[in-house]
N, C-alpha and C positions, 0 to 999 in steps of 0.2 A: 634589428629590423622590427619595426613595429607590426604586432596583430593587424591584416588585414578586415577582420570580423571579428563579430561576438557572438556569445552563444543566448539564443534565445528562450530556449526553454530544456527540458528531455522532453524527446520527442515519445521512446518507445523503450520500454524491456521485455526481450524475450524470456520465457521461463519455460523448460521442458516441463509436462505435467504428467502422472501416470493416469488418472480419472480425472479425465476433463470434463466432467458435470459435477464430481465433489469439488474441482477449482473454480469451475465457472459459478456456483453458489457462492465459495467466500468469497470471489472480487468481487461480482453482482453487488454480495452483503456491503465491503467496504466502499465500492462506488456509489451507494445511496440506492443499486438497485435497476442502475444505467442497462440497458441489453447492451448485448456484442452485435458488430456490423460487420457483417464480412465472411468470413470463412476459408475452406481451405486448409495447408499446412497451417497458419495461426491462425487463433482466434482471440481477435479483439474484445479486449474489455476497457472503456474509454474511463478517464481518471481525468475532469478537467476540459480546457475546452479544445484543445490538440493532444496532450500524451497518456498513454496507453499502453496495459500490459497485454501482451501478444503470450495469450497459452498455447505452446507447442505441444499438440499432444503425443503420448509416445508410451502404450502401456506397456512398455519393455522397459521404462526409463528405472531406474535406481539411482538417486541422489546418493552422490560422492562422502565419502565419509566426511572428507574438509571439503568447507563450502570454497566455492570460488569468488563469490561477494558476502560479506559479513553479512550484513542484513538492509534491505530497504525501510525509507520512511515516507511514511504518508505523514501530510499536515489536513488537519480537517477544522471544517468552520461550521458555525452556526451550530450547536449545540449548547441549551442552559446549561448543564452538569457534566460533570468529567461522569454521575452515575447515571447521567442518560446516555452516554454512549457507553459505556461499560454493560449495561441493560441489555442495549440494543447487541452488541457482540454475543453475550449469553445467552442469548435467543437464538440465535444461529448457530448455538453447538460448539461455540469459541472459547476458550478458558482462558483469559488474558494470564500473564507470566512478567515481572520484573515489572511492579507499577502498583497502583499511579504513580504518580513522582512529580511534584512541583517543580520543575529546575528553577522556577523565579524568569523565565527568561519570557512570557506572555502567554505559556501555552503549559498544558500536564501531559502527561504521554505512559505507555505502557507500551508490552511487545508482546504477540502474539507468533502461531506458527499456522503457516499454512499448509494444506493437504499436504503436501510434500515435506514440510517440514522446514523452509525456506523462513525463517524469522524476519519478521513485520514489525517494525518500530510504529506508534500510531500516536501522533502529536496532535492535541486539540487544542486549538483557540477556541476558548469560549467567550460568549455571543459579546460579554461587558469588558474582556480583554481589548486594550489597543492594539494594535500588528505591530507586533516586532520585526524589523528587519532580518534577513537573513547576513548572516554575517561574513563577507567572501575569505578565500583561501589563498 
């Protein structure tokens, strides 16, 4: 039977947070600074021009010894230097971890951790980069 649909984008990840004003700084920090719309059980922080991570707050939470997703990745654009955004992270109290790293593939990338301890892969196209395709599975 063929797919009746396709997938168009991610729309949303939920992510339990124990301080949700230490988490809502670093998404702020990696969305460029975007505010959250909404409230409630999640709190939006918008990534783009539909999806969005949804901080569930929960100061009772304790992250699992084994994660249950490896790690998220952001792709990020407009940036001259893989050291202006590395700058910009350090400023925010972020200590990037496994990076830079050229894969050759149109973009450098490093990985961070967030309040929680949820590992962030952060890929940047910079600004004289072509776009690379994303490659399907």
């Amino acid at each position: 039977m063929e797919c009746p649909f396709t997938v168009e984008q991610l729309d949303h990840i939920v992510l339990p947070v124990r301080d949700l004003e230490k988490s809502l700084a670093f998404y702020r920090m990696l969305s460029g600074g975007k505010e959250a719309r909404g409230g409630g059980r999640n709190t939006p922080v918008p990534f783009g021009p539909v999806t969005r991570i949804l901080l569930q707050h929960d100061p009772d939470y304790v992250p699992p010894p084994k994660r249950n997703v490896d790690h998220m990745a952001l792709l990020l654009s407009g940036a001259s230097s893989i050291d202006e955004v590395l700058d910009y992270v350090r400023a925010h109290g972020v200590e990037p971890f496994d990076g830079p790293t050229d894969r050759g593939e149109g973009f450098v990338q490093f990985r961070v951790l967030d309040p929680d301890g949820n590992e962030i892969e952060i890929r940047v196209r910079l600004k004289e980069a072509a776009p690379t395709p994303i490659p399907s599975r």
